[in-house]
N, C-alpha and C positions, 0 to 999 in steps of 0.2 A: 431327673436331669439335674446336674450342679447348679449352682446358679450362676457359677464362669459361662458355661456351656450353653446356659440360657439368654445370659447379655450376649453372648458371640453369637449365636443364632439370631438374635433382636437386632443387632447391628446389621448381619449380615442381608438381613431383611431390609431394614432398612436404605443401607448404601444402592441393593439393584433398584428401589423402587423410587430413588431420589431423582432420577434424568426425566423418568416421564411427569414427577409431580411437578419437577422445579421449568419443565417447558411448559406444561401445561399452563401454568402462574404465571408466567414469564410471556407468552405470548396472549392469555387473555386481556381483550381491553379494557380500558381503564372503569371503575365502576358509576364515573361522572364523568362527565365527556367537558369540553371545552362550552364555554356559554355564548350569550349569542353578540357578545362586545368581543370573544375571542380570550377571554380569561381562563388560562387552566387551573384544575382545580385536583390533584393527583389525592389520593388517599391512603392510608395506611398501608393496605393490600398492595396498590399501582407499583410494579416489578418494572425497570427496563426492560425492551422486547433482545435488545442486544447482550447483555452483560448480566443482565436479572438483580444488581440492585436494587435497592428500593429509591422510589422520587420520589415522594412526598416531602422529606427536608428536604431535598438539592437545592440549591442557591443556582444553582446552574438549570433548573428543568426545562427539558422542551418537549412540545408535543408533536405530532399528527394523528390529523384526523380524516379518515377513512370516505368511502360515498354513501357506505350506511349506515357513518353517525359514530362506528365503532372509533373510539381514542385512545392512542399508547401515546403513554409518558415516555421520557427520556432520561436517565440522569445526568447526562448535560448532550450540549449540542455536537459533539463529537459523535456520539453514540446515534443522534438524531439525524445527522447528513449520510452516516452508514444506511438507516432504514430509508430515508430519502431515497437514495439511489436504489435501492436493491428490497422493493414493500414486499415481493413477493417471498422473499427470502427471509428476511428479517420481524415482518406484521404477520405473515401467514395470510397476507392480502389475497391469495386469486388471481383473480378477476378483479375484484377492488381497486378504485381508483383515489390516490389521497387527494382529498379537497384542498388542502390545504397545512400548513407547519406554522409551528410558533414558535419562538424563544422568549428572551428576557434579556433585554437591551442593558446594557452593561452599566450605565451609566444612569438614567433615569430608573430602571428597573420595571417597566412599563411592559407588558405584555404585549410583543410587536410579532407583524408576519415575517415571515420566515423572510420573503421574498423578497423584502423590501430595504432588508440592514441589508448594509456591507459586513462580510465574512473576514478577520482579521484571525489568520493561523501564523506562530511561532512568534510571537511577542514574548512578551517577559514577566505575563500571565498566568498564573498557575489556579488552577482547581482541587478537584478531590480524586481527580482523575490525570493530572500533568497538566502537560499545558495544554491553554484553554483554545479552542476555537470560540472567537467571542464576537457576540454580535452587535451593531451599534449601528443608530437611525440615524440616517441623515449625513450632509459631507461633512457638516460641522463636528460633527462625535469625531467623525474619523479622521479631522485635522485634531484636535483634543486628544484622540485617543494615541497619535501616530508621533505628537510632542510628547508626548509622556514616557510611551511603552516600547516605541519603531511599530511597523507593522510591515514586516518581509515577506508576506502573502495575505494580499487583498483580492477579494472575491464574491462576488454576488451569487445566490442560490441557482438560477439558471444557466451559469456557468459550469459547476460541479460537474467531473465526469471523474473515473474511478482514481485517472492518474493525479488529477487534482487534489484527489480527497485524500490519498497516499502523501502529496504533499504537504497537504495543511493537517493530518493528525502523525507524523514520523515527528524526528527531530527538528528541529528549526530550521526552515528554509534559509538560503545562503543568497544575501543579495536581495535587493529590495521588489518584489515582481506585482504587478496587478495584469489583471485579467481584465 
């Protein structure tokens, strides 16, 4: 066999068997899970369950963590309120129920619950992903964050429904709205 014929062959092997390695990778969870202060800790391997880049550097990471223990990273919180909504589609959850979500508070950098920032989508925030859906504790951030950046869609976690999340990850909402 040439050796053209040989790399074409090697490739072509390659390309059918890349969907099932890169979901496989991509929806296993994370190899350390969140700790018991709620600090994620993403590693080398940790793939988003959405997009399958890698977390471990994100400046942006967030997690959820699963009922038995199992953790996916996020490479930033856009990607995280996607699995939020939809575990079974996005974690391969089941049955599985998430305990609980975490981000990284915009401002202090402090490892906070999901649950408890306010949600600030189409500011003037950008990531490694566009713009950020970003999270910030407390009303004081978000009078801080709202002089600085605007903030034309504010939103708490328990609020989220799909048409929501279509508006805080599209373009920049029009007009100043909270929920």
């Amino acid at each position: 066999m040439s050796f053209a014929r040989c790399c074409c062959s090697l490739l072509a092997l390659i390309a059918t068997g890349c969907g099932n390695a890169d979901d496989a990778q991509r929806l296993r969870p994370a190899a350390r899970g969140l700790d018991a202060a709620g600090h994620m800790h993403p590693g080398p391997h940790d793939r988003c369950p959405v997009c399958a880049m890698p977390t471990a550097d994100s400046l942006e990471v967030a997690a959820i963590e699963l009922t038995d223990g199992a953790t996916h990273y996020f490479c930033g919180t856009s990607c995280m309120l996607r699995a939020w909504l939809e575990p079974k589609a996005h974690l391969a959850a089941g049955e599985r129920k998430v305990v609980r979500a975490r981000a990284i508070d915009y401002f202090t950098g402090e490892h906070v619950d999901a649950a408890e920032v306010w949600w600030v989508a189409g500011a003037d925030v950008t990531g490694a992903m566009g713009r950020m859906v970003v999270p910030l504790l407390g009303d004081a951030a978000l009078t801080k964050f709202r002089e600085r950046h605007g903030a034309p869609l504010v939103f708490r976690l328990r609020d989220l429904d799909a048409g929501l999340l279509q508006r805080a990850t599209s373009s920049a909402p029009t007009g100043d709205e909270q929920r």
